[in-house]
Every structure is written in C-alpha cells, then in structure tokens.
C-alpha positions as CSV (number, residue, x, y, z in Angstrom):
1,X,51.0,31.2,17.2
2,X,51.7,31.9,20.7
3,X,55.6,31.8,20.5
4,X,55.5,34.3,17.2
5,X,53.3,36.8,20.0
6,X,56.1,36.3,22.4
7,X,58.8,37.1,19.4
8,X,56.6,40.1,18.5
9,X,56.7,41.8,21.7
10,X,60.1,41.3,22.0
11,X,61.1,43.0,18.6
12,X,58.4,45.2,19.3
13,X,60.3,46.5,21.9
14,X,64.0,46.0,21.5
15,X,63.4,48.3,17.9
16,X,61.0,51.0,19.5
17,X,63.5,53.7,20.5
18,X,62.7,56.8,22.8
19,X,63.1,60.4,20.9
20,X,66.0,62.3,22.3
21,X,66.4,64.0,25.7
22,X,62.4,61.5,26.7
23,X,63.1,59.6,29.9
24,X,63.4,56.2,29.2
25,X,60.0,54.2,30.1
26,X,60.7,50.7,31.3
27,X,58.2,47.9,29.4
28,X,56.7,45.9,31.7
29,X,54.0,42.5,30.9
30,X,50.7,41.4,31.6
31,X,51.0,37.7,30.6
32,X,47.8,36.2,30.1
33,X,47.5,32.2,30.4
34,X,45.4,29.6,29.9
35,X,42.4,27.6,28.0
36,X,39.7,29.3,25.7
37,X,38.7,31.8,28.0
38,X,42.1,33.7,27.7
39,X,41.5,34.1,24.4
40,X,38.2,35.2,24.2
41,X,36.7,32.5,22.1
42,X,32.8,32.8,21.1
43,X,31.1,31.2,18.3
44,X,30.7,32.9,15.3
45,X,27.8,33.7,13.1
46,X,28.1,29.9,11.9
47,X,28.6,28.5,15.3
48,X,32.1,27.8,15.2
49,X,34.2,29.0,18.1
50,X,36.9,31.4,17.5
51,X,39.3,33.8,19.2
52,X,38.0,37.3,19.5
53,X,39.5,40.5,21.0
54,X,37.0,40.1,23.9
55,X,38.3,37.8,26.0
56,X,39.3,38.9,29.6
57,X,42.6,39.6,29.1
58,X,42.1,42.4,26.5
59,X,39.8,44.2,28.6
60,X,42.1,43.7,32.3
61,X,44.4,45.0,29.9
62,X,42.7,48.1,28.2
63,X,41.6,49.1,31.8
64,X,45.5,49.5,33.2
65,X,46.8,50.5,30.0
66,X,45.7,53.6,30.7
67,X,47.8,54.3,34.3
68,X,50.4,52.3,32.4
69,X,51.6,53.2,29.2
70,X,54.4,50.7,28.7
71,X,52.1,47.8,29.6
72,X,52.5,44.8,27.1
73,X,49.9,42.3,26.7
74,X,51.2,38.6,25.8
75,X,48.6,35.9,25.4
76,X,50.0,32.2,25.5
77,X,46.2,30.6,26.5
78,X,45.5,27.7,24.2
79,X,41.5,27.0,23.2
80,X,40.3,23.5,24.9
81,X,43.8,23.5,26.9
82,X,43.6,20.7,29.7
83,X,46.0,21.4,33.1
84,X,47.6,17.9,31.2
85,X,48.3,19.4,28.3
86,X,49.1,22.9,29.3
87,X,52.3,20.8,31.6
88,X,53.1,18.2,28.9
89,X,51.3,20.1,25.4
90,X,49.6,18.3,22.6
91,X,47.3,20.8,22.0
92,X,48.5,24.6,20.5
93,X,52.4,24.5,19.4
94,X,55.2,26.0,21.6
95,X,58.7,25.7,20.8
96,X,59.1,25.4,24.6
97,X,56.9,22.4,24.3
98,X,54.2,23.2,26.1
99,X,52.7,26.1,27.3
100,X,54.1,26.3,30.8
101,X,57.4,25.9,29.4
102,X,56.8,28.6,27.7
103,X,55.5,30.7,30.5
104,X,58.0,30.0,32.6
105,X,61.1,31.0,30.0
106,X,59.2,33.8,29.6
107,X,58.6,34.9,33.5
108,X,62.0,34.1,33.9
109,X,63.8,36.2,30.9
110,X,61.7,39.4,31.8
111,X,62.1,38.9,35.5
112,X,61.2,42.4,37.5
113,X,59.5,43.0,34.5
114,X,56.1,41.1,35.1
115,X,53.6,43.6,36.2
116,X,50.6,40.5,36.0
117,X,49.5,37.5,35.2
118,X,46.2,35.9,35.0
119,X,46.0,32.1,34.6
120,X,42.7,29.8,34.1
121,X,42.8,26.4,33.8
122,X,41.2,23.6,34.7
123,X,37.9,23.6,33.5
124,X,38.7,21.5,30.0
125,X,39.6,18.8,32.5
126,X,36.2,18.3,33.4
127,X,34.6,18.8,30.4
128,X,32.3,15.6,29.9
129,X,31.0,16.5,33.1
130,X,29.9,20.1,32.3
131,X,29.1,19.5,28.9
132,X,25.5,18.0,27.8
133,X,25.9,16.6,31.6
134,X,23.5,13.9,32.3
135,X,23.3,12.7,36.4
136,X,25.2,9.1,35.4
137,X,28.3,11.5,34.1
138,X,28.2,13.7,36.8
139,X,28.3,11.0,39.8
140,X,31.2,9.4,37.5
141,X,33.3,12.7,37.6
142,X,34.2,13.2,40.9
143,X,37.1,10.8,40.7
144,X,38.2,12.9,38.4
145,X,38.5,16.3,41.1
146,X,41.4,15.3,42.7
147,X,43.7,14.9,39.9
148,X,42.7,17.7,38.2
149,X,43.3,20.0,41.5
150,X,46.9,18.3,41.9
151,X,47.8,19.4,38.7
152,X,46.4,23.3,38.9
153,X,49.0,23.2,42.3
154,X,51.9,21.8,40.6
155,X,51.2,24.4,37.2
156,X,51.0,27.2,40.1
157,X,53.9,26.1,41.5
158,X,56.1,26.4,38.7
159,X,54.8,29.5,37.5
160,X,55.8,31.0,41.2
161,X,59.2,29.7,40.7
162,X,59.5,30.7,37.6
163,X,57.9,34.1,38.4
164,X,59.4,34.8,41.5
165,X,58.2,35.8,45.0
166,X,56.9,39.9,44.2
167,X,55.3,39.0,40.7
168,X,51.3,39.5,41.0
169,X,49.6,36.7,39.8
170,X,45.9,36.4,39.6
171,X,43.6,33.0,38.8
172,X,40.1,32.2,38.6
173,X,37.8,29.4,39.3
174,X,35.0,29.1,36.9
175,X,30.7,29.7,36.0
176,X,28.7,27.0,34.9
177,X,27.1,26.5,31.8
178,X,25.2,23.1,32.8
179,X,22.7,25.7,34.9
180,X,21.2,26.4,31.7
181,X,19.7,22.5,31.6
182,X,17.3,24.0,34.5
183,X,14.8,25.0,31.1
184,X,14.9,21.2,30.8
185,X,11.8,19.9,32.6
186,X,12.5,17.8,35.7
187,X,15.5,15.6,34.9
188,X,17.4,19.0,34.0
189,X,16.3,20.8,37.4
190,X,18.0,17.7,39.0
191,X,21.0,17.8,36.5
192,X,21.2,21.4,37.1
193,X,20.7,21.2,40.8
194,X,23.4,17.9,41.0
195,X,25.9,20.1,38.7
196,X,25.9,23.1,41.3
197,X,26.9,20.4,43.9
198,X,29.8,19.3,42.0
199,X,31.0,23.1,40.8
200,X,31.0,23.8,44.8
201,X,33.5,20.7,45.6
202,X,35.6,21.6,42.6
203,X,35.5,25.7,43.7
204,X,36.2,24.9,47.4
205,X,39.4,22.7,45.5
206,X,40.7,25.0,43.5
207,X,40.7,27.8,45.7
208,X,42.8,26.0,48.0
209,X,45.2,24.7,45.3
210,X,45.7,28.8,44.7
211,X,45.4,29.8,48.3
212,X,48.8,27.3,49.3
213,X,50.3,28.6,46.3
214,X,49.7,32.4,47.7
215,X,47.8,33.2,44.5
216,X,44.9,36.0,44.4
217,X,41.8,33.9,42.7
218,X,38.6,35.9,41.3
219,X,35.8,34.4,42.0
220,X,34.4,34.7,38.9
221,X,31.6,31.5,40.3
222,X,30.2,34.0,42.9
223,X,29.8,37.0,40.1
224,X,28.0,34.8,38.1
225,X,26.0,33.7,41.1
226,X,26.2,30.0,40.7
227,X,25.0,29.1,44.0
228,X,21.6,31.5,43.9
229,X,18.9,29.1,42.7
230,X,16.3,31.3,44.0
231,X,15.7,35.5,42.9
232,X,14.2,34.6,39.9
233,X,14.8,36.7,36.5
234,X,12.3,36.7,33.3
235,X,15.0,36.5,30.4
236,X,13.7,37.9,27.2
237,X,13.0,34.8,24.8
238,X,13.0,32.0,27.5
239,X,10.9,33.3,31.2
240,X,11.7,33.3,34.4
241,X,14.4,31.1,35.7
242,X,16.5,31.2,38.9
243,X,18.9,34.0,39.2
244,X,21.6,31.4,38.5
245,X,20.6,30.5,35.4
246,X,19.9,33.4,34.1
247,X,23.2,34.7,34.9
248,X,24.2,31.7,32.2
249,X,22.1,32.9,29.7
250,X,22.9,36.2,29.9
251,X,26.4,35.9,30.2
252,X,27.2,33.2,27.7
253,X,26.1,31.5,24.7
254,X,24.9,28.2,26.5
255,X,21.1,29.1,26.0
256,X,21.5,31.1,22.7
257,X,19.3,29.6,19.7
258,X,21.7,27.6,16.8
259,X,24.1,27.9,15.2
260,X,26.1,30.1,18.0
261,X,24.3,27.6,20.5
262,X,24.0,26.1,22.8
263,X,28.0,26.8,23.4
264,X,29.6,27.6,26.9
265,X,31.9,30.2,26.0
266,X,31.3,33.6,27.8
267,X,29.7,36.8,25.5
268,X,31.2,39.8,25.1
269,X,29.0,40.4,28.5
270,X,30.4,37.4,30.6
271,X,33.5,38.6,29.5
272,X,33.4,42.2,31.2
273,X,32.0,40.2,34.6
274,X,35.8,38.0,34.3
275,X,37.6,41.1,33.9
276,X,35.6,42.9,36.3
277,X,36.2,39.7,39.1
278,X,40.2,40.0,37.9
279,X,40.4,43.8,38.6
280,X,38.9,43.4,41.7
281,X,40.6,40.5,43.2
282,X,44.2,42.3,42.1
283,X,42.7,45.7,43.2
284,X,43.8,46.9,39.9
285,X,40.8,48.5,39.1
C-alpha cells in the first residue's frame, strides 16, 4: 500500500502538464513516516482501529498546502511499526523491504525536492509497557530503553544521509495513554504515577537521539501535559482528574467507553495538538 502511494505521486506528476505560456511550478514533498500515528488510526464504531484522514500528517499538510500549492503529501507510516521493523520490515509491505528503505530511495530520487518530513517512531517498541501497564511490567521495561533509543539514532541517521544536510526534518516524542489508569483506585495512581517516571527517562532519550542527529522534535509530551499531575479538570462522564489525565481522555480514546475503548490512539482532537506541536517546532505554521 505504501509503495503504490509513492507510484501515484509519481505518475501523478510526471502526467500533470502546465497549460501553455503558465510558469512551470516545481513539485516539492512532505513525506510523512512512521507507526499508527502517521496514519491517523482511531477505532471505529466497532472498535477496530483503522486509518483515517485525520492523522497529523494530513492536517501539517492542509495547513502549508495553502502557501504551497505544489506540495505533495506521501505517507509511508506503517500501523504498530516497531523502530525494528521499520529498519529490517515484517510488518506493512515495501518493495524496498522495509520502510526505511523505502524512505531513503525516496529522499534520495527527489533530492532538493523534500520540502518536510515528519517521522514518529518508537513508541510500539515499548508497547507492553504502556499498554494495560501493571508496576511488575513497568520496572521490567527499562532494559528495554536503551535499545530502543539506539535504534531511533541509527533510523535518523540514515534518513539524514539519505536526505541530505538542507532537508527539514521534524520528529516527535510521544503522550501517554497509561495516565488514564489514575481512575483506577490506588494501585492505578501508583501505575500512573510509575508510568510518568518512565515516559520522562524515555523523553529525555529520545530527544537526545534527535538532538545529535540535528533533528527538530515536537514535544508533543509537553502539549499533552504529561508531567502536570496537579490543575485538576472535571471531564464530562468521568470527574475530576489531574490535568494530565485528562489531557488523555480528551485527546484520545484511552478512556472512551467500548467498543472504541479503552484504545490509545489520538482523536481527531489529539490529532490537531500533533500537528499543532509539528508546525510549531518547524515554524511552519
């Protein structure tokens, strides 16, 4: 699916001709990367998650479409993508192999042409930890950090070579859906509590895996004020929880009622916030 959106743009393009004596507009890409969240997944009305026209990349995109015209969107992000599988694949289908593969053949056949791209990943990696956490799962994950963070470097490394040195490229470090066990009596206020301990040590990592790499990241964890376990908020349907939490349950589907949840995946809401960090953090917006 991703390599036929790659072949698309590409006859898009090479059969879209100007009318005569119109100046010739150079196309130019926003290639968006990554796991579920690049592809705007939220469950559906039987709680099964799906790809919507949602996700952050559509609305980065809608936003600079408008100062430019010849903007092309291409999506390669693969739902429950892993930083080992987006390097190696085993997940979504890529004739490249995998989907850095892909994104680098593609930085490197439309190079000067790259206007942006946007890359999260990571967060699949250290998925038993954030989902249904419990405090024995979450001591057991921090092993885990390390190699995860090693990988994001090496997958930003390639996509700067592949990219080259002027190519604006934007990631993201990630909210927390495991806040939303605070409504769980005492054990979840310490699972929530342990959880925002561990997010901190995996933010502080990733940031510095993009900062060596000379990559913007948006903090999308501070929008969604991870770290704010105080300024409580009454949330229609569930009461007044920290300002943290109810950031979660706004923003995503984590506290929604079956059959769309509980499921981590931002809302069309939690969405605009991404896009929102993005456009800041590129000052794009």
């Amino acid at each position: 699916m991703a390599a036929l959106a790659v072949m698309a743009v590409a006859v898009l393009t090479a059969c879209s001709s100007p009318s005569a004596g119109q100046p010739v507009t150079p196309s130019s890409y926003y290639l968006a990367l990554g796991d579920s969240l690049s592809q705007g997944v939220q469950p559906d009305a039987a709680g099964a998650s799906v790809e919507t026209g949602q996700g952050y990349p559509d609305l980065v995109y809608a936003t600079l479409l408008a100062s430019h015209p010849a903007l092309r969107l291409v999506r390669l992000g693969c739902p429950g993508e892993t930083t080992q599988t987006m390097m190696h694949g085993g997940i979504c289908h890529y004739s490249a192999g995998s989907q850095l593969a892909a994104a680098s053949a593609f930085l490197r056949a439309h190079r000067g042409h790259v206007f942006l791209v946007t890359i999260d990943i990571g967060a699949n990696d250290l998925e038993d930890c954030g989902n249904q956490p419990s405090l024995t799962r979450l001591a057991s994950c921090i092993g885990q950090l390390p190699k995860a963070t090693a990988n994001v470097a090496a997958i930003l490394a390639s996509l700067r070579a592949a990219a080259g040195p002027g190519v604006r490229i934007a990631g993201m470090n990630y909210y927390l859906p495991a806040l939303a066990e605070w409504r769980s009596g005492l054990l979840g206020r310490a699972t929530a509590q342990l959880s925002e301990k561990f997010a901190v040590a995996y933010d502080d990592l990733l940031k510095r895996a993009y900062g060596q790499a000379g990559i913007t990241v948006a903090n999308v964890f501070e929008a969604f004020e991870t770290t704010n376990f105080g300024d409580p908020v009454t949330v229609p349907g569930i009461g007044s929880v920290p300002r943290n939490v109810a950031r979660i349950c706004q923003w995503t589907w984590e506290c929604a009622p079956p059959p769309r949840g509980p499921n981590q995946h931002a809302n069309a809401a939690g969405y605009r916030v991404i896009a929102g960090a993005i456009l800041a953090a590129t000052k794009l917006s």
